[in-house]
MARVEXVO-238834 format. One record per residue (C-alpha): residue in three letters; x, y, z; residue number from 1. Coordinates in steps of 0.5 Angstrom, whole numbers. Layout:
! residues N
[koltor ALA,[X,Y,Z],NUM]
...
***
This chain:
! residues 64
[koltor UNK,[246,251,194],1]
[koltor UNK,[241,252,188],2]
[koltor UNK,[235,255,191],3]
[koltor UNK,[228,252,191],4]
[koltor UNK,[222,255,186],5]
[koltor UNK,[216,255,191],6]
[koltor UNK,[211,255,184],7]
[koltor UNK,[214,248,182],8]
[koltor UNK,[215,245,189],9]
[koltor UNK,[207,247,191],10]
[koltor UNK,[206,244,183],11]
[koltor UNK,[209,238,185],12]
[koltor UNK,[206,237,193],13]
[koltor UNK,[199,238,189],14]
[koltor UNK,[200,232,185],15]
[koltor UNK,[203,227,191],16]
[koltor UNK,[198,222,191],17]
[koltor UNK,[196,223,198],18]
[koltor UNK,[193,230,197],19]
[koltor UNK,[189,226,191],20]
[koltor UNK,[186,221,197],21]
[koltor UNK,[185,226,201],22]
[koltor UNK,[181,230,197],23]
[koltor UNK,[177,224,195],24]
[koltor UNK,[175,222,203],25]
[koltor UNK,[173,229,204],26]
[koltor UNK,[168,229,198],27]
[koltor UNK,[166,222,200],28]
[koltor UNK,[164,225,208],29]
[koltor UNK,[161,230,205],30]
[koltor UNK,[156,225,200],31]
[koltor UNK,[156,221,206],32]
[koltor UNK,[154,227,211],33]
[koltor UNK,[148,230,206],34]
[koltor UNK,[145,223,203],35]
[koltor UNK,[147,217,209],36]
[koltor UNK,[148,213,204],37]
[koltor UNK,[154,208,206],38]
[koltor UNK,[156,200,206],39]
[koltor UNK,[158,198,213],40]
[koltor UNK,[165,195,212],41]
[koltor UNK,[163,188,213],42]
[koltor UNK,[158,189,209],43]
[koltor UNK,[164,191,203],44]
[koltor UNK,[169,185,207],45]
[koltor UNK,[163,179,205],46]
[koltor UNK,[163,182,198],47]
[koltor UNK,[170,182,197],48]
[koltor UNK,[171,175,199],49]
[koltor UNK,[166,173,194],50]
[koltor UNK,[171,176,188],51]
[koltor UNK,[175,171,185],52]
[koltor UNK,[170,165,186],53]
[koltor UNK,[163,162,183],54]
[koltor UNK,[159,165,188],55]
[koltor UNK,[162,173,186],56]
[koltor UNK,[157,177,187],57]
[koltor UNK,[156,184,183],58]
[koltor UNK,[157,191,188],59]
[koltor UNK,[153,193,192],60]
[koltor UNK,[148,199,193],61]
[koltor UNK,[149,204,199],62]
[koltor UNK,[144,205,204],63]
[koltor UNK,[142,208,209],64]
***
């Protein structure tokens, strides 16, 4: 059995999608935590179901 080489199976841990995703949740709490800028989810649902439609609106501006 070949033995593993831990630099290259971090690397690639590093890289997995998921490491992405949570890296950008947590900067995205952090945002959250120090401004108080949000969207409610109905908010983003309402916008989401004018995409593709004559009444699209453009993206909406956090608040607080």
């Amino acid at each position: 059995m070949e033995a593993r080489d831990p630099i290259r199976s971090l690397h690639h841990t590093c890289q997995h999608p998921y490491f992405a995703f949570k890296e950008e949740a947590d900067a995205s709490w952090r945002d959250y935590q120090e401004t108080g800028l949000h969207l409610t989810g109905e908010e983003v649902l309402d916008w989401l179901e004018t995409w593709g439609t004559d009444h699209e609106t453009p993206a909406l501006a956090c608040h607080t």
